[in-house]
DSSP file (Angstrom, degrees, kcal/mol; ACC not computed):
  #  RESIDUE AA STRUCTURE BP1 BP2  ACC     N-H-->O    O-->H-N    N-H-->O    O-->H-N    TCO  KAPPA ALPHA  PHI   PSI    X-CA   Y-CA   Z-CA
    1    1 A X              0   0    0      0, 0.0    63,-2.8     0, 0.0     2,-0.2   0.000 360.0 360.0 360.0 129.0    7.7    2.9   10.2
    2    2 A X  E     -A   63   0A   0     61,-0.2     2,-0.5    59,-0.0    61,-0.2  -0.628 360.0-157.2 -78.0 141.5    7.6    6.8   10.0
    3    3 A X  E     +A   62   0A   0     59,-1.5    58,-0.8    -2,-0.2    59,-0.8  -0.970  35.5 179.9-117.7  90.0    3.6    8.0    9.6
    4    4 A X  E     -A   60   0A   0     -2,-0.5     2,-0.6    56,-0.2    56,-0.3  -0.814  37.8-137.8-120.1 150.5    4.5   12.0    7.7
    5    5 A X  E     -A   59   0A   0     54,-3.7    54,-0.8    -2,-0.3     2,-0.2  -0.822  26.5-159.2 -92.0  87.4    2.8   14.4    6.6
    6    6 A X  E     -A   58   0A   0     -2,-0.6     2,-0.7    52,-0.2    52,-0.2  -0.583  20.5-146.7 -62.5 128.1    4.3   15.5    3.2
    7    7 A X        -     0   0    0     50,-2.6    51,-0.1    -2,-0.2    49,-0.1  -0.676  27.4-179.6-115.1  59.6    3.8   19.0    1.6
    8    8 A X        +     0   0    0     -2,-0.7     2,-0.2     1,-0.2    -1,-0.1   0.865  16.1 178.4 -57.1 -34.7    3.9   17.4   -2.5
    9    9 A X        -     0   0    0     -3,-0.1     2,-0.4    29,-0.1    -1,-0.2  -0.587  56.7  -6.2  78.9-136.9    3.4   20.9   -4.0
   10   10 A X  S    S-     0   0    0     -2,-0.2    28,-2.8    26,-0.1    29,-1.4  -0.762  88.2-168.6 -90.7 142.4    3.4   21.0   -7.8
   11   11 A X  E     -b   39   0B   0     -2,-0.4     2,-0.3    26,-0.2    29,-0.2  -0.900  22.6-149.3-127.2 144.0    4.3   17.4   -8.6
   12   12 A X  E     -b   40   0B   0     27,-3.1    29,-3.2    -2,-0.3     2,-0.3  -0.880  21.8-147.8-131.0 158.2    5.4   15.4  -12.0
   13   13 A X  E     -b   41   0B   0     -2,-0.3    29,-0.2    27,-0.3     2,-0.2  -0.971   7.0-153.7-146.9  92.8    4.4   11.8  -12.1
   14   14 A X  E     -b   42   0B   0     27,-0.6    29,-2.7    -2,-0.3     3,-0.3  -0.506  12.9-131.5 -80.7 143.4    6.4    9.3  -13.8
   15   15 A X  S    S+     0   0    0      1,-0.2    27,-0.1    -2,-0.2     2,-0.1   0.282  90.6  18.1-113.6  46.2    5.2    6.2  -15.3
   16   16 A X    >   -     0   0    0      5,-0.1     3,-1.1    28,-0.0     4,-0.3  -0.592  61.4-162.9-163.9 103.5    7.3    3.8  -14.2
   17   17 A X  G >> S+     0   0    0     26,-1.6     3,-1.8    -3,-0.3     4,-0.5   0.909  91.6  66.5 -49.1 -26.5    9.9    4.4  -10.6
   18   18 A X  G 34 S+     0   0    0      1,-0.3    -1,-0.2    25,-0.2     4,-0.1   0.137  81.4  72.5 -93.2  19.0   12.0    1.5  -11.5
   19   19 A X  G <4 S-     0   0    0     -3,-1.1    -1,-0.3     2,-0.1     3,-0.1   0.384 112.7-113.8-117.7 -27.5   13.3    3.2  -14.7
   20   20 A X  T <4  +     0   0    0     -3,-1.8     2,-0.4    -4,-0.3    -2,-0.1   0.981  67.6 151.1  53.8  75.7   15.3    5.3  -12.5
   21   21 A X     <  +     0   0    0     -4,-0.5    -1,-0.3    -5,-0.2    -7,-0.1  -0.956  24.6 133.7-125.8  75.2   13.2    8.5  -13.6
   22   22 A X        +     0   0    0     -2,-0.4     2,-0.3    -3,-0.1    -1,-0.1   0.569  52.6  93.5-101.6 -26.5   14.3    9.8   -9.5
   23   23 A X  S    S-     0   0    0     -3,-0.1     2,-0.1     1,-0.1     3,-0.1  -0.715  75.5-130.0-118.4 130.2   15.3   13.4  -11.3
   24   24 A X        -     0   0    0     -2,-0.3     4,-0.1     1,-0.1    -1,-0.1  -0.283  34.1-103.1 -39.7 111.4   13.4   16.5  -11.9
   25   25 A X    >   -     0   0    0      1,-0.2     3,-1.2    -2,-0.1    12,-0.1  -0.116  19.1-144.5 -48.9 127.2   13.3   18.1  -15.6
   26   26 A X  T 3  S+     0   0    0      1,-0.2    -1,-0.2    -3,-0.1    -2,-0.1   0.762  96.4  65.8 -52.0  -9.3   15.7   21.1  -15.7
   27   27 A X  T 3  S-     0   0    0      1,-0.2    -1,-0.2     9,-0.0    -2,-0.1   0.181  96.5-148.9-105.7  26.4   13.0   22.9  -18.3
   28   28 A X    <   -     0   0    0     -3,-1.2    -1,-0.2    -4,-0.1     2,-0.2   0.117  38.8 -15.4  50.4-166.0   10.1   23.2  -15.4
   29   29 A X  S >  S-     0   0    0      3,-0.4     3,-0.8     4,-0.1     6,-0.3  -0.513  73.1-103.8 -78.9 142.4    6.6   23.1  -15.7
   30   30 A X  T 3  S+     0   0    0      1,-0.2    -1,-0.1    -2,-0.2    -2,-0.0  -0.278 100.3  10.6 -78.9 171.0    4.9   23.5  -18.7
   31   31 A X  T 3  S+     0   0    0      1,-0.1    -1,-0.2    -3,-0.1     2,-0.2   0.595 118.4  75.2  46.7   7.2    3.0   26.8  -19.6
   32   32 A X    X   -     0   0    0     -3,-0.8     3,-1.6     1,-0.1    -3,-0.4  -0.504  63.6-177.3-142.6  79.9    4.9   28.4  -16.4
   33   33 A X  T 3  S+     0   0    0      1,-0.3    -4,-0.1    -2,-0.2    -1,-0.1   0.958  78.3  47.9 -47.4 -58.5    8.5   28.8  -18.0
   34   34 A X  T 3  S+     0   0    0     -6,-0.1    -1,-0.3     2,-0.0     2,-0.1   0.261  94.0  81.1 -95.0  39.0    9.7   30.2  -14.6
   35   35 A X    <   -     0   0    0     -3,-1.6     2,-0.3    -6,-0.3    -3,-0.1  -0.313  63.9-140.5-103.8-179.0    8.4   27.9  -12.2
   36   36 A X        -     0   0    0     -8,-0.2    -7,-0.1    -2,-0.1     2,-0.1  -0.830  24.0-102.8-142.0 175.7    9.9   24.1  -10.9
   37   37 A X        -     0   0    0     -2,-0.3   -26,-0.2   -12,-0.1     3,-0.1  -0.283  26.7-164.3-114.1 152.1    8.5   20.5   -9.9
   38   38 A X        +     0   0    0    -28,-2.8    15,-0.5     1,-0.3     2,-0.4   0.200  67.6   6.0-139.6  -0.1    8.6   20.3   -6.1
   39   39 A X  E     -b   11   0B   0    -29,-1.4   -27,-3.1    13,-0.1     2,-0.6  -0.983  62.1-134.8-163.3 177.2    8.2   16.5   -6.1
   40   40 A X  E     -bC  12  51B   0     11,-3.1    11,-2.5    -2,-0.4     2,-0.7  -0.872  11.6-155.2-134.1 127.7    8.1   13.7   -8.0
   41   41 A X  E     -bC  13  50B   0    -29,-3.2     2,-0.8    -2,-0.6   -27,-0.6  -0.849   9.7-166.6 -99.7 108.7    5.5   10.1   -8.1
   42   42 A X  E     -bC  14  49B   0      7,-2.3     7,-1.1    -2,-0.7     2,-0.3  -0.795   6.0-151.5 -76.5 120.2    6.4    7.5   -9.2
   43   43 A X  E     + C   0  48B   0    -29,-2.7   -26,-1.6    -2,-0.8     2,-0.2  -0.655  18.9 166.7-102.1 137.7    4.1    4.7  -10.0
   44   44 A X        -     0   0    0      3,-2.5   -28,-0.0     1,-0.3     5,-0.0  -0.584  49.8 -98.3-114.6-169.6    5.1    0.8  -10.0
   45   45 A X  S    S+     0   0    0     -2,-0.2    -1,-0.3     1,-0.1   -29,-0.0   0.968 118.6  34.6 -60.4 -94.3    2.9   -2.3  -10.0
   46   46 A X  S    S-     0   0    0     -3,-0.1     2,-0.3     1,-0.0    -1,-0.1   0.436 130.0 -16.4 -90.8   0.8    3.0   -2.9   -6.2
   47   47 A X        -     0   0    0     -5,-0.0    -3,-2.5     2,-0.0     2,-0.3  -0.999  64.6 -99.1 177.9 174.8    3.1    0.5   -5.0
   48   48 A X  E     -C   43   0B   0     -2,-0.3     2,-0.5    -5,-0.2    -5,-0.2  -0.737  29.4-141.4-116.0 156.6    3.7    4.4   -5.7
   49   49 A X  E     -C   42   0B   0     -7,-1.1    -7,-2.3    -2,-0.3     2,-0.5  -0.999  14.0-158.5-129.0 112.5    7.2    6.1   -4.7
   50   50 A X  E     -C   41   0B   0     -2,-0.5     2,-0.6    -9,-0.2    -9,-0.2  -0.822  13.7-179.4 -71.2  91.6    6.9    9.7   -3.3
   51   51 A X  E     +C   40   0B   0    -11,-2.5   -11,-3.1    -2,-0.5     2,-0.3  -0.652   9.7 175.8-111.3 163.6   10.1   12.2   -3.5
   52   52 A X        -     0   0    0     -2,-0.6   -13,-0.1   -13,-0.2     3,-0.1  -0.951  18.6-151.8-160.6 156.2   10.3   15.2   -2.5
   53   53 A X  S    S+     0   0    0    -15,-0.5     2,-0.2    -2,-0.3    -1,-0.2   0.749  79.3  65.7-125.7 -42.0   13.8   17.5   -2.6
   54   54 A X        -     0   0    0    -16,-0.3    -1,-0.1     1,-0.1   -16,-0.0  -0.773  69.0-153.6-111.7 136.0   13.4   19.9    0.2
   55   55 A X  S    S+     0   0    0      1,-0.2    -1,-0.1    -2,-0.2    -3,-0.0   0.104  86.4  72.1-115.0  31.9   13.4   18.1    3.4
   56   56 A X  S    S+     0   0    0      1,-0.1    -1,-0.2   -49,-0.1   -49,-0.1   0.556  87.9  68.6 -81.1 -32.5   11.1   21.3    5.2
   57   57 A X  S    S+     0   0    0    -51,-0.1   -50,-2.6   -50,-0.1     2,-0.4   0.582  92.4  60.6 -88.7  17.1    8.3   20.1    3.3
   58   58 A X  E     -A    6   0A   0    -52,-0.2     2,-0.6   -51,-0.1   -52,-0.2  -0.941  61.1-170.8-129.4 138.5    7.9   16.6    5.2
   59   59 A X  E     -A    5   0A   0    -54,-0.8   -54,-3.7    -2,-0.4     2,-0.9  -0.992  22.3-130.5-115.9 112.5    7.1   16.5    9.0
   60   60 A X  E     +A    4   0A   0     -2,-0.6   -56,-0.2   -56,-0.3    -2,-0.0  -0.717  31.0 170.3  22.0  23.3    7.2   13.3   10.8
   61   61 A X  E     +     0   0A   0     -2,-0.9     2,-0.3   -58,-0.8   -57,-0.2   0.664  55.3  22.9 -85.9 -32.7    4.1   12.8   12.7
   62   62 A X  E     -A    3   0A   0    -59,-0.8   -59,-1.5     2,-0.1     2,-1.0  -0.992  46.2-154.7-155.2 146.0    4.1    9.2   14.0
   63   63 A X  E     -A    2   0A   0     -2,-0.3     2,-0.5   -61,-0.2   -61,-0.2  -0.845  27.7-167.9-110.0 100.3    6.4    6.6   14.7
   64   64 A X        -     0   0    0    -63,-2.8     2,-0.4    -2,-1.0    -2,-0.1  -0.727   2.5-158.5-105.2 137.1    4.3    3.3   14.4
   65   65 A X        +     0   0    0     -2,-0.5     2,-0.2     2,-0.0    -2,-0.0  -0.922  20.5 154.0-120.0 129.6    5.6   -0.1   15.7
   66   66 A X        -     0   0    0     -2,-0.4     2,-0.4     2,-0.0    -2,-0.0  -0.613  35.7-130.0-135.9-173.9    4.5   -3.4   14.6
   67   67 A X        -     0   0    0     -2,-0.2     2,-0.4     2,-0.0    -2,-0.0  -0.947  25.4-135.4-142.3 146.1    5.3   -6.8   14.2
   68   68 A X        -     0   0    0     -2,-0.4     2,-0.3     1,-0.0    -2,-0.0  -0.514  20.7-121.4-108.4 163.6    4.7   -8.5   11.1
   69   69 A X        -     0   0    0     -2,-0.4     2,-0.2     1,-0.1    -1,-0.0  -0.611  24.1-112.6 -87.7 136.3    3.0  -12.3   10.8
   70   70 A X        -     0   0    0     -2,-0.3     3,-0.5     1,-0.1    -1,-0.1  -0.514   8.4-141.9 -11.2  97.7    4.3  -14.9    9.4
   71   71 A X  S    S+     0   0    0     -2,-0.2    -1,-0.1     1,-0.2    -2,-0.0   0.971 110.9  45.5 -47.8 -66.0    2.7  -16.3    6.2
   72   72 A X              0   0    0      1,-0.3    -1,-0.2    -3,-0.0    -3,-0.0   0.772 360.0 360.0 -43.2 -52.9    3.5  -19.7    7.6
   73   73 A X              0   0    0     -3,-0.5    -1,-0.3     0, 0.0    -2,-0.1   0.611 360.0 360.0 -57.2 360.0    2.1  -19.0   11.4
């Protein structure tokens, strides 16, 4: 599992990911006609989906390795 630091900017926030709502409105942000979205959150039930379009604005930081338990064990 990658550990990044992501650089969300101005962000639109959908309210459901699983709608396949992945794509940024062409008509920008409101009140700033010439501006753009520079990511998008999506929120589900079990967890939130971060995307981001320019792939400067995430760094990498930590590579973490684990192993996961068992329910059963």
């Amino acid at each position: 599992m990658f550990l990044s630091r992501v650089l969300l900017g101005v962000h639109m926030q959908t309210a459901d990911s699983r709608r396949g709502e992945r794509d940024l409105p062409l008509r920008g942000i409101p009140q700033k006609p010439f501006s753009r979205y520079h990511s998008l959150i999506g929120n589900s039930f079990y967890y939130k989906e971060f995307v981001i379009y320019d792939g400067t604005r995430c760094y990498p930081e930590f590579l973490v390795e684990y192993k996961r338990a068992d329910i059963d064990d």
